[in-house]
N, CA, C and O atoms as a MOPAC input file, in Angstrom:
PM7 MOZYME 1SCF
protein

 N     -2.30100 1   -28.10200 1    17.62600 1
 C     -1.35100 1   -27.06200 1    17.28200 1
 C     -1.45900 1   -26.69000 1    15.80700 1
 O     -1.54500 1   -25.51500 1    15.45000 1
 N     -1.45000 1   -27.81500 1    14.87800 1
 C     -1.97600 1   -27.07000 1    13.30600 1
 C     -3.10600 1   -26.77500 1    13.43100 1
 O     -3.20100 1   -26.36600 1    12.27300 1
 N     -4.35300 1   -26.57000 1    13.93700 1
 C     -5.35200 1   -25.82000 1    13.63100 1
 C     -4.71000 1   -24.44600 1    13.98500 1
 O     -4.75200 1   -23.60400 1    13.08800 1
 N     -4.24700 1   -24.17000 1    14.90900 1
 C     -3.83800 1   -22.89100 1    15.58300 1
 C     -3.08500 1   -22.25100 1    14.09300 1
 O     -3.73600 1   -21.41100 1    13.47200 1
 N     -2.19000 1   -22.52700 1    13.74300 1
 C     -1.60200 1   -22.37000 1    12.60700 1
 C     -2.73000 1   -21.95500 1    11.28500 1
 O     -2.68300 1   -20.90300 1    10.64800 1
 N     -3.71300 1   -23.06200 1    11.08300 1
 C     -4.38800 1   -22.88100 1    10.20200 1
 C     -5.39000 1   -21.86900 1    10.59800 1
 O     -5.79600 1   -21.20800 1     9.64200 1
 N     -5.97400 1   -21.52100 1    11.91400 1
 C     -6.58900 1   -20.22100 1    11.70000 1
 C     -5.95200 1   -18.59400 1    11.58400 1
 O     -6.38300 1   -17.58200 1    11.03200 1
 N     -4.61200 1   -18.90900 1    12.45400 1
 C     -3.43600 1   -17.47200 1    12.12200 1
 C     -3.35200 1   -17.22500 1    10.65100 1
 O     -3.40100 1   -16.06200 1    10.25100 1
 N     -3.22500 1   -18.24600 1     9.78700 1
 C     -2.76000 1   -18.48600 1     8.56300 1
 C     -3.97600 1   -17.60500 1     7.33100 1
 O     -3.70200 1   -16.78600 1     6.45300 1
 N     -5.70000 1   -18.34700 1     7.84400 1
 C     -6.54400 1   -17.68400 1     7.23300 1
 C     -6.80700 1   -16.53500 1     7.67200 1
 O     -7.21300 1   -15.74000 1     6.82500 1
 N     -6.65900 1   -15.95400 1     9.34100 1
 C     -6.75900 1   -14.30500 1     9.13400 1
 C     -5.56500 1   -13.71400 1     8.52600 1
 O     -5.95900 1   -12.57700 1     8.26600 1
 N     -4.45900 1   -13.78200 1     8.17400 1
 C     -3.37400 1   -12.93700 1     7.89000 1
 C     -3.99000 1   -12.88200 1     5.98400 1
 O     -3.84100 1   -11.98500 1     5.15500 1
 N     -4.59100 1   -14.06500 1     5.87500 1
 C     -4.97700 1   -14.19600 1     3.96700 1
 C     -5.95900 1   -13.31400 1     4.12000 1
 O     -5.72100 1   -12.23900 1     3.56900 1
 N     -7.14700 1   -13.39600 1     4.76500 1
 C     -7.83800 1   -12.25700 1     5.37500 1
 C     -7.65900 1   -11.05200 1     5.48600 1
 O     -8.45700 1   -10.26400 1     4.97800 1
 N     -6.82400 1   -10.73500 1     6.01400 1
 C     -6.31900 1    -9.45800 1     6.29700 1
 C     -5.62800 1    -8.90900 1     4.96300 1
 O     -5.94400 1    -7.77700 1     4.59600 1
 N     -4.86200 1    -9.52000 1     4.34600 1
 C     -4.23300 1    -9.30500 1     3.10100 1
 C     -5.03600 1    -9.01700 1     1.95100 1
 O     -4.58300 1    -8.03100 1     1.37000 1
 N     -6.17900 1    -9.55200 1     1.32600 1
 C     -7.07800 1    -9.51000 1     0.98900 1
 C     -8.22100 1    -8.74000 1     1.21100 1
 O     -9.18000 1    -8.87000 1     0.45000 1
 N     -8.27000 1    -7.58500 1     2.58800 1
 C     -9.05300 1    -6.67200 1     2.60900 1
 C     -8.23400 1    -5.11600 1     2.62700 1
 O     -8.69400 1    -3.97400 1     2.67400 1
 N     -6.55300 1    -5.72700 1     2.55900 1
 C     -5.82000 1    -4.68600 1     2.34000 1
 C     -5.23600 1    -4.10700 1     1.08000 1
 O     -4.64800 1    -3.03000 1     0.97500 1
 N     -5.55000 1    -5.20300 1    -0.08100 1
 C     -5.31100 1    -4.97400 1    -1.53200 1
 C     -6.00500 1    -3.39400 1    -1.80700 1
 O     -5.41200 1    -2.31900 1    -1.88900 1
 N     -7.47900 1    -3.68200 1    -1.91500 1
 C     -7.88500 1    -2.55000 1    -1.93600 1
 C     -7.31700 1    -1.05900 1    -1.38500 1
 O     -6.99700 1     0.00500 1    -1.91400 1
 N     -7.36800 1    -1.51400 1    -0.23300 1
 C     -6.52900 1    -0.01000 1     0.58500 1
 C     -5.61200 1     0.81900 1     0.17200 1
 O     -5.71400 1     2.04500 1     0.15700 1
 N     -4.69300 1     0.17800 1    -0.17300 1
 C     -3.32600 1    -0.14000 1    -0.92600 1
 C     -3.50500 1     0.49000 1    -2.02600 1
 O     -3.22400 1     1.67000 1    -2.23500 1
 N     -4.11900 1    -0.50000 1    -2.98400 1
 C     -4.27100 1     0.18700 1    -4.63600 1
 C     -4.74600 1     1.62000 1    -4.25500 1
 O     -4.25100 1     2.48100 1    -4.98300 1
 N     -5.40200 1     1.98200 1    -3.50200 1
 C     -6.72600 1     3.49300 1    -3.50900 1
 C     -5.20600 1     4.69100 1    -2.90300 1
 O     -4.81900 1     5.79000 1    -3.30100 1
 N     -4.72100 1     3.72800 1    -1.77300 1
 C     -3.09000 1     4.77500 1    -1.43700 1
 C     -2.27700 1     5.24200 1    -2.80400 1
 O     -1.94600 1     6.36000 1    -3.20000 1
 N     -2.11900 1     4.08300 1    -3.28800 1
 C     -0.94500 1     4.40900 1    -4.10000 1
 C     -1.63100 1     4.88100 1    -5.53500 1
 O     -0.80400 1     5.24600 1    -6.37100 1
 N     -2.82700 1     4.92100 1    -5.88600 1
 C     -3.16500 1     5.67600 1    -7.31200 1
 C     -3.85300 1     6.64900 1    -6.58100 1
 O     -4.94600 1     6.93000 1    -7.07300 1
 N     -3.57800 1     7.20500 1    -5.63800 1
 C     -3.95400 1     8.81800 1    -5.07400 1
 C     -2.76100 1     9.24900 1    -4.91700 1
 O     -2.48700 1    10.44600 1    -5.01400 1
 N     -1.65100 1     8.07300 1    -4.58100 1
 C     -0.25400 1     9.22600 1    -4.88900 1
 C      0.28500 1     9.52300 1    -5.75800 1
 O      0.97000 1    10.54200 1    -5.83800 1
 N      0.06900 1     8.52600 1    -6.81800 1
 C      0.59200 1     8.83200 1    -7.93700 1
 C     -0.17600 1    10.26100 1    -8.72200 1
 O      0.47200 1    11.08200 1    -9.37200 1
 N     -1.77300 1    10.34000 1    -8.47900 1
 C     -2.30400 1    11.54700 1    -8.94500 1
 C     -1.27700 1    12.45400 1    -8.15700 1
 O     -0.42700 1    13.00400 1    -8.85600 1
 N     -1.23300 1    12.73400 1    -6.49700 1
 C     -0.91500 1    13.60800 1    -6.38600 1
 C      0.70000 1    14.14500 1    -6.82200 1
 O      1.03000 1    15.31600 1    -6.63000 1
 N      1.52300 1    13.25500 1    -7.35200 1
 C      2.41900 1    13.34700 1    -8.20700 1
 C      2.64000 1    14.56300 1    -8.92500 1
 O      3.36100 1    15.54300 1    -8.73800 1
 N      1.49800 1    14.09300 1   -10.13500 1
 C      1.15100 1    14.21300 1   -11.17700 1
 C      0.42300 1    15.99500 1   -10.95800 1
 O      0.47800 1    17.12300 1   -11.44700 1
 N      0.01500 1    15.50100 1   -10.27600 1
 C     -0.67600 1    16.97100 1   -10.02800 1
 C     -0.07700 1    18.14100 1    -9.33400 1
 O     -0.34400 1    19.33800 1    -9.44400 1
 N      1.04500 1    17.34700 1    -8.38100 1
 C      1.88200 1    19.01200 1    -8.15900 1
 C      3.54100 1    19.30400 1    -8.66600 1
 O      4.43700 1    20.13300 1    -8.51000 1
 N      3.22800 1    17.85300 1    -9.46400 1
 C      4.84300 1    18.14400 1   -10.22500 1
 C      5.94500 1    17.57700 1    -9.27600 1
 O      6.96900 1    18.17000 1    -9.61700 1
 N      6.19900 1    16.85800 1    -8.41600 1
 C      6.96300 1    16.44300 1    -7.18500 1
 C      6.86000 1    15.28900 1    -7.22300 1
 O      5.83500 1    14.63800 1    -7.42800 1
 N      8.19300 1    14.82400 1    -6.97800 1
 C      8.83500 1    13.15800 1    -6.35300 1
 C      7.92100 1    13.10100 1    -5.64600 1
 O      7.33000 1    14.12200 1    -5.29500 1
 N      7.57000 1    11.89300 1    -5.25500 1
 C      7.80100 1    10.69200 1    -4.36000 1
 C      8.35200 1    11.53500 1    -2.86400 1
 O      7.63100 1    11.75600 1    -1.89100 1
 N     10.06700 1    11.98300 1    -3.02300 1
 C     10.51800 1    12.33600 1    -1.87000 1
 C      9.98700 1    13.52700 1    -1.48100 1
 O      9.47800 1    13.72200 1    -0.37700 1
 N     10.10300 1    14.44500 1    -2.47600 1
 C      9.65600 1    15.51400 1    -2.02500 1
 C      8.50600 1    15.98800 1    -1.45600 1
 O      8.37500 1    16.95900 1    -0.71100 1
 N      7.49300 1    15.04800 1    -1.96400 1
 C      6.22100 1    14.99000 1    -1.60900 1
 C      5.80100 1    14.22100 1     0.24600 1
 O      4.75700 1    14.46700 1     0.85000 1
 N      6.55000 1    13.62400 1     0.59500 1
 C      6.90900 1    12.98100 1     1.28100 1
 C      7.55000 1    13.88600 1     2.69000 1
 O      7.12500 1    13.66200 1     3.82300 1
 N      8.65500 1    14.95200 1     2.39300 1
 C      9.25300 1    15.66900 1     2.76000 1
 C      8.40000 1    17.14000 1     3.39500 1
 O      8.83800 1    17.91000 1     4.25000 1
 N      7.19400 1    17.21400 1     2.73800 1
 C      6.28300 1    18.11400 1     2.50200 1
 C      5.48700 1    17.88000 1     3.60900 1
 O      5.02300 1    18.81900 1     4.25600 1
 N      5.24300 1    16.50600 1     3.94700 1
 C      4.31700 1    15.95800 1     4.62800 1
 C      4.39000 1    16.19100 1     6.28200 1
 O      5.30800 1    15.97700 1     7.07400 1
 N      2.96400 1    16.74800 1     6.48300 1
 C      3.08100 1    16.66500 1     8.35000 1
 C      3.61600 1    15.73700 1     8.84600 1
 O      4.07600 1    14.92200 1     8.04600 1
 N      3.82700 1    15.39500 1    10.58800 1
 C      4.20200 1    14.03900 1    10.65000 1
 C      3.11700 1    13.13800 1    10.99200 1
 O      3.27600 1    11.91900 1    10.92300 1
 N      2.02800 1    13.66400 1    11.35500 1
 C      1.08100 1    12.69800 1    11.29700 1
 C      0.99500 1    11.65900 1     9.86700 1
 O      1.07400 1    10.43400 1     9.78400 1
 N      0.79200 1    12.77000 1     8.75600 1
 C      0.74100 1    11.94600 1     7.44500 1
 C      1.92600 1    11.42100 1     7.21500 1
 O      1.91200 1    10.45000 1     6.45700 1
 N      3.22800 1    11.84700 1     7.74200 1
 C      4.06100 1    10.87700 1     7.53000 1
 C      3.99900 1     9.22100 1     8.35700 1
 O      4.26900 1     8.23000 1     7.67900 1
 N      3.69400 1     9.09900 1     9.56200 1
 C      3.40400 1     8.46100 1    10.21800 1
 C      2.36200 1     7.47100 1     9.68500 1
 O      2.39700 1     6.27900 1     9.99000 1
 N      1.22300 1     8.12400 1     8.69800 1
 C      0.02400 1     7.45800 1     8.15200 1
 C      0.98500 1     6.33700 1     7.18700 1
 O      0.92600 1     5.10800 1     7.15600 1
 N      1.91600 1     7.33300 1     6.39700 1
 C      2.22700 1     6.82000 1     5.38500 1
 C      3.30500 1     5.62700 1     5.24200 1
 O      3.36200 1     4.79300 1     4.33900 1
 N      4.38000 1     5.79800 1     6.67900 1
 C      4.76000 1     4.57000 1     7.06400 1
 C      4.60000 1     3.34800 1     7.61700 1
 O      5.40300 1     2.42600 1     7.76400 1
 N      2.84500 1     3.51800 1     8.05800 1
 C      2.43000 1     2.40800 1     9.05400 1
 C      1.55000 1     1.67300 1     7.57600 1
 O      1.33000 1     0.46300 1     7.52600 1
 N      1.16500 1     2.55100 1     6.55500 1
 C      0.76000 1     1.55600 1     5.51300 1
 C      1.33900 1     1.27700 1     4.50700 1
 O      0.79900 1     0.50900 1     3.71100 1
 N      2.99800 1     1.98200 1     4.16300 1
 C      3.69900 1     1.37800 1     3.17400 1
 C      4.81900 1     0.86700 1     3.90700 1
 O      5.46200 1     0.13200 1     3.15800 1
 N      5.32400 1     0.93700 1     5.03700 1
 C      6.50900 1     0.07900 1     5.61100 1
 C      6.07000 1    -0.72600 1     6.46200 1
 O      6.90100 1    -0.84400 1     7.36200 1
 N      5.00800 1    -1.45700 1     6.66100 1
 C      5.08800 1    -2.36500 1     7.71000 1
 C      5.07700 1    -3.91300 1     7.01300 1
 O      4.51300 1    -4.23000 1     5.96600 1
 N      5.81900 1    -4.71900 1     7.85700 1
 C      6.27700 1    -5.89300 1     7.03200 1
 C      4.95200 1    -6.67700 1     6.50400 1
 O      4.83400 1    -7.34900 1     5.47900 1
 N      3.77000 1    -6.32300 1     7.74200 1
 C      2.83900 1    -7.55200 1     7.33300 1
 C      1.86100 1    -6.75700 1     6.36100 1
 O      0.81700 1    -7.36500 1     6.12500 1
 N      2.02700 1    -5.26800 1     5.63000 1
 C      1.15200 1    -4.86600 1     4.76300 1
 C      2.10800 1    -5.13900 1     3.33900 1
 O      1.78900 1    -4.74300 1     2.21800 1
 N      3.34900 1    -5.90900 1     3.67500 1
 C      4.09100 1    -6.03800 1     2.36500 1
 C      3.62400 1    -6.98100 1     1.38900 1
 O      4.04900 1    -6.93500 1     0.23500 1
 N      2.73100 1    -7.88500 1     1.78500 1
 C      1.94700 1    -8.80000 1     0.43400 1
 C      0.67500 1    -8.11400 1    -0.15800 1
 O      0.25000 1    -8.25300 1    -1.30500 1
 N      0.15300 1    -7.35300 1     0.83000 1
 C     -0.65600 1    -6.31900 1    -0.04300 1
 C     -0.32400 1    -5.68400 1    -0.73700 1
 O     -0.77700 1    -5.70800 1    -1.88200 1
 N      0.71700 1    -4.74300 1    -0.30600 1
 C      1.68100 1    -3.69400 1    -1.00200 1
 C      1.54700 1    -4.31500 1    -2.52600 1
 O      0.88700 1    -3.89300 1    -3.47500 1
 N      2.18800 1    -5.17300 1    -2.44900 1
 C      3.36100 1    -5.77700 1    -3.50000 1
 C      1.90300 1    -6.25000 1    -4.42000 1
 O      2.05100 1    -5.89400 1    -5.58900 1
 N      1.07500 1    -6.68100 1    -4.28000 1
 C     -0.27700 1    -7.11200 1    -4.94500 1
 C     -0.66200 1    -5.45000 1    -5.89700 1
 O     -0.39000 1    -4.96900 1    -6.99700 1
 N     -1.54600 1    -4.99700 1    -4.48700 1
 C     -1.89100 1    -3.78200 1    -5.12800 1
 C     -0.88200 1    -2.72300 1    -6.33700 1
 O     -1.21200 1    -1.85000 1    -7.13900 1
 N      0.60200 1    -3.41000 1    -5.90900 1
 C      1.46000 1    -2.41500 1    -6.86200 1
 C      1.12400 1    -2.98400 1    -8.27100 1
 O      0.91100 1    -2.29400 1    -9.26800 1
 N      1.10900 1    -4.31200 1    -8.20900 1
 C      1.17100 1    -5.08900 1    -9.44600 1
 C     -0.33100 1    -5.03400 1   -10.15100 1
 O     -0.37900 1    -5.26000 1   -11.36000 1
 N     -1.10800 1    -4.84900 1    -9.69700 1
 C     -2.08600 1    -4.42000 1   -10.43100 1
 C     -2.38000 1    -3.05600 1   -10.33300 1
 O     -3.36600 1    -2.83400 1   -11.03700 1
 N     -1.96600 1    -2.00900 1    -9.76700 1
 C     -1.87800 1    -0.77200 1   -10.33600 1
 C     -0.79700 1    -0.74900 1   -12.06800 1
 O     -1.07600 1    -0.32600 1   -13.19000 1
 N      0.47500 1    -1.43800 1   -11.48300 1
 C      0.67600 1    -1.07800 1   -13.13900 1
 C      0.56100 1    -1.57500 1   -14.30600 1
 O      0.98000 1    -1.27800 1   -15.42500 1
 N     -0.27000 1    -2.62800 1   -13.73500 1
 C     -1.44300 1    -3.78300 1   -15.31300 1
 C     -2.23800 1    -2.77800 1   -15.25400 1
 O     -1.88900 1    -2.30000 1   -16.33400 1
 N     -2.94100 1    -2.13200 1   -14.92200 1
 C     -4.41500 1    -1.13200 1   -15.23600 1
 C     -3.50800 1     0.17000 1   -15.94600 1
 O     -3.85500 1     0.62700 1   -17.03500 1
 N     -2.30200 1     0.71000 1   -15.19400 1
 C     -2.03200 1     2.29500 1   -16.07400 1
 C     -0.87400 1     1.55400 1   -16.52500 1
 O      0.16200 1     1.88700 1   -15.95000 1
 N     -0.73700 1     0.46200 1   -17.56500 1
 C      0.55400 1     0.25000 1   -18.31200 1
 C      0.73400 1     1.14300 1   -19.84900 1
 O     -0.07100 1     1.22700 1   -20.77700 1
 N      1.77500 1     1.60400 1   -19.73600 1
 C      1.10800 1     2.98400 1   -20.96800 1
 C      1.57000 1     1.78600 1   -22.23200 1
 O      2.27100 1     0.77500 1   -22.17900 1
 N      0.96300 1     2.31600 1   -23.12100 1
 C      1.29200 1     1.24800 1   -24.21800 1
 C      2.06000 1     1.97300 1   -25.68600 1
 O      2.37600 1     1.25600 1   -26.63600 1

């Protein structure tokens, strides 16, 4: 029964770890697109088909992309920390 554990355990680190990337590339393309049409977060959001809304909740609200999330956020704002 702990092996079972210990292999669930290394794909989810797995999985987390090939989702950092993903993550960081989502969220410093939203922040350009921010930046680039002058619009929240919500509004931008609000704007959105529902497919892309749909895109955008299955990779920023789902519980098990939340240690990626939370990774990729934290090194997005070590790389653009304005000084």
């Amino acid at each position: 029964m702990d092996i079972v554990f210990i292999v669930l355990g290394s794909i989810y680190v797995l999985y987390i770890l090939i989702m950092v990337p993903l993550q960081y590339s989502y969220i410093s393309s939203m922040k350009e697109l921010e930046k680039t049409t002058g619009k929240s977060h919500n509004e931008i959001y609000e704007d959105m088909s529902f497919e892309n809304e749909q895109l955008h909740y299955h990779l920023q609200g789902s519980i098990f992309n939340l240690p990626s999330n939370l990774i990729a956020s934290v090194v997005y704002k070590f790389r653009h920390h304005k000084k």
